[in-house]
C-alpha positions in Angstrom: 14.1 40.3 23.6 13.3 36.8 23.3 15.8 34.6 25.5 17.7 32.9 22.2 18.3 36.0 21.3 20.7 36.2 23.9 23.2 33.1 22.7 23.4 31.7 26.4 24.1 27.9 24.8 24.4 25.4 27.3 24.8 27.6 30.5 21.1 28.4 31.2 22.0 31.2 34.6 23.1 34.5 34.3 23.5 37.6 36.4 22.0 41.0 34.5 24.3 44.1 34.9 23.3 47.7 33.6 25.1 51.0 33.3 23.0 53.3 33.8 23.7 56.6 31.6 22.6 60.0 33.1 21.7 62.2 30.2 20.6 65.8 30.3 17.3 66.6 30.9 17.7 68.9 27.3 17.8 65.5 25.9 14.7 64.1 26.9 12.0 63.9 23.9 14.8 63.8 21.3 14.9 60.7 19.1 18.3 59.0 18.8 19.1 61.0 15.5 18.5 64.0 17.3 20.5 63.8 20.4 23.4 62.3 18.4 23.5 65.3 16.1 23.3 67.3 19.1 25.9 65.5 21.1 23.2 65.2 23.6 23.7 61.5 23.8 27.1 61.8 25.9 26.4 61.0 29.6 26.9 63.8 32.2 27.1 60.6 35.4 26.1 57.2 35.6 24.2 55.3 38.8 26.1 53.0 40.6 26.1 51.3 44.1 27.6 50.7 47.0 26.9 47.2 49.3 27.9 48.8 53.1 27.8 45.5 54.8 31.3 45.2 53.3 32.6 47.9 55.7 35.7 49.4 54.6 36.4 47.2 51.8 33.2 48.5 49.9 33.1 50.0 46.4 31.1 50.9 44.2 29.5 48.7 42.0 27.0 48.2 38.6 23.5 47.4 39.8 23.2 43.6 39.1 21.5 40.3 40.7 20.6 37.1 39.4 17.9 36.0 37.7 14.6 34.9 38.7 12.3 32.3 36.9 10.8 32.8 34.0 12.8 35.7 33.6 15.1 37.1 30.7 18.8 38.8 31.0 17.0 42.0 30.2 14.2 41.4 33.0 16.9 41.0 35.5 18.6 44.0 34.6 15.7 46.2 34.7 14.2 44.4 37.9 17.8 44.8 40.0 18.4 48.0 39.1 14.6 49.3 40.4 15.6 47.1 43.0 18.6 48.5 43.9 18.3 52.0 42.9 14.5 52.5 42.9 15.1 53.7 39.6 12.8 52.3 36.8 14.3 52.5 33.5 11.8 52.2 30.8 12.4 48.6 28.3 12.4 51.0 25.5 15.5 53.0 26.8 17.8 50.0 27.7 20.3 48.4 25.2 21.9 44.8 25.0 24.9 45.7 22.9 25.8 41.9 22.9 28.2 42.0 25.8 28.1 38.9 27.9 31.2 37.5 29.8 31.1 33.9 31.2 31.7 33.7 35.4 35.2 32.5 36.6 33.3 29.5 37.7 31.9 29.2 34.3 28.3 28.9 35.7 26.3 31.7 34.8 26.7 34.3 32.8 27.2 38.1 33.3 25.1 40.3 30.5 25.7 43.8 30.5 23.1 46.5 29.3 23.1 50.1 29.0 20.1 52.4 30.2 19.2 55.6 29.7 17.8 58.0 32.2 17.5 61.9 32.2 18.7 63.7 35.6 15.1 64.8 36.6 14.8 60.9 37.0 17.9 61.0 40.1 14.7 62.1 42.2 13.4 58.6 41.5 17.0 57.3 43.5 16.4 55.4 46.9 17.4 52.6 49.0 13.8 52.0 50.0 13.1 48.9 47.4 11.7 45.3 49.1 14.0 44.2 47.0 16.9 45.9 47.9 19.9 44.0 49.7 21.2 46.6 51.8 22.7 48.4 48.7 23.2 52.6 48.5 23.0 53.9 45.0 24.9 57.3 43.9 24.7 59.6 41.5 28.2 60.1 40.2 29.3 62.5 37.4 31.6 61.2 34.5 34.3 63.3 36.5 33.8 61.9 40.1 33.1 58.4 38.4 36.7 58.5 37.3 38.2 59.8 40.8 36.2 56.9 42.3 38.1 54.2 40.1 41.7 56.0 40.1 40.8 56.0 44.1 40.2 52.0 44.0 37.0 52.6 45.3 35.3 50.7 42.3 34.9 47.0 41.1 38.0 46.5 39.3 35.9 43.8 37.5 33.0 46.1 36.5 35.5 48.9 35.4 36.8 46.1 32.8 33.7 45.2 31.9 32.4 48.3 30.9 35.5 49.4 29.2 35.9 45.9 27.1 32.5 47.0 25.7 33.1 50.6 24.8 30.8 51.8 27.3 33.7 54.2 28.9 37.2 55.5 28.1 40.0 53.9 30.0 41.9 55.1 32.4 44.5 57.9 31.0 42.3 58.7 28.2 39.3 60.1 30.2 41.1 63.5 30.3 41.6 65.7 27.0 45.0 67.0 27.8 
């Protein structure tokens, strides 16, 4: 994606967030079509991290940084979360759904993409990354994901985030009574 693409206007920083969707390895190979028809598209866990060095008032977190010259939202993303996860999601799986949300300081902007992994690709999961920060990625699945949050052990702000764009069901509606 070509940077204009984005609709950054005058505010010319941002900081690139992803999701990244686990999906079942019985998914891999299958066009969109496909796993949509075969309701192979629903995540079975997502990849998040943790920043330690925050001691007990860690929790968990979307892989995200800032960006780096000459790059674009999209290489941000994709370069934080290898970074932070040692996990390289291929361009062709990652999704810009439009969802961008100004900072609180109004000086950057936070651009939120979706990415698409299989589990056999949790094996590529480390900490080990030059670029990495100190951060600890997990494997969560959709069930322990929502434990996390009800436990406050997630970024309230990335739990909005994700469920302003339709990415996950909010709280109380995650369970089929």
């Amino acid at each position: 994606m070509l940077l204009e693409e984005f609709g950054l206007g005058d505010v010319n920083d941002w900081a690139g967030f992803m999701l990244i969707r686990v999906l079942s390895n019985h998914a891999d190979g299958l066009s969109d079509e496909q796993r949509a028809e075969a309701k192979l598209n629903i995540p079975v866990g997502y990849v998040f991290v943790i920043d330690p060095k925050f001691g007990p008032m860690a929790q968990y977190k979307l892989p995200a940084g800032h960006k780096k010259a000459g790059e674009t939202p999209l290489d941000t993303a994709i370069r934080e979360v290898q970074g932070e996860t040692g996990i390289c999601v291929p361009p062709e799986r990652v999704a810009y759904k439009g969802d961008k949300w100004l900072s609180t300081r109004g000086d950057h902007w936070r651009v939120l993409f979706v990415g698409d992994i299989f589990e056999y690709e949790l094996r590529q999961m480390h900490d080990r990354d030059a670029e990495n920060e100190g951060e600890k990625p997990k494997y969560f699945t959709v069930e322990e994901f929502y434990e996390c949050v009800r436990k406050g052990n997630f970024m309230r702000a990335h739990f909005r985030m994700l469920e302003e764009a339709g990415l996950i069901l909010p709280l109380g509606r995650d369970k089929v009574a």
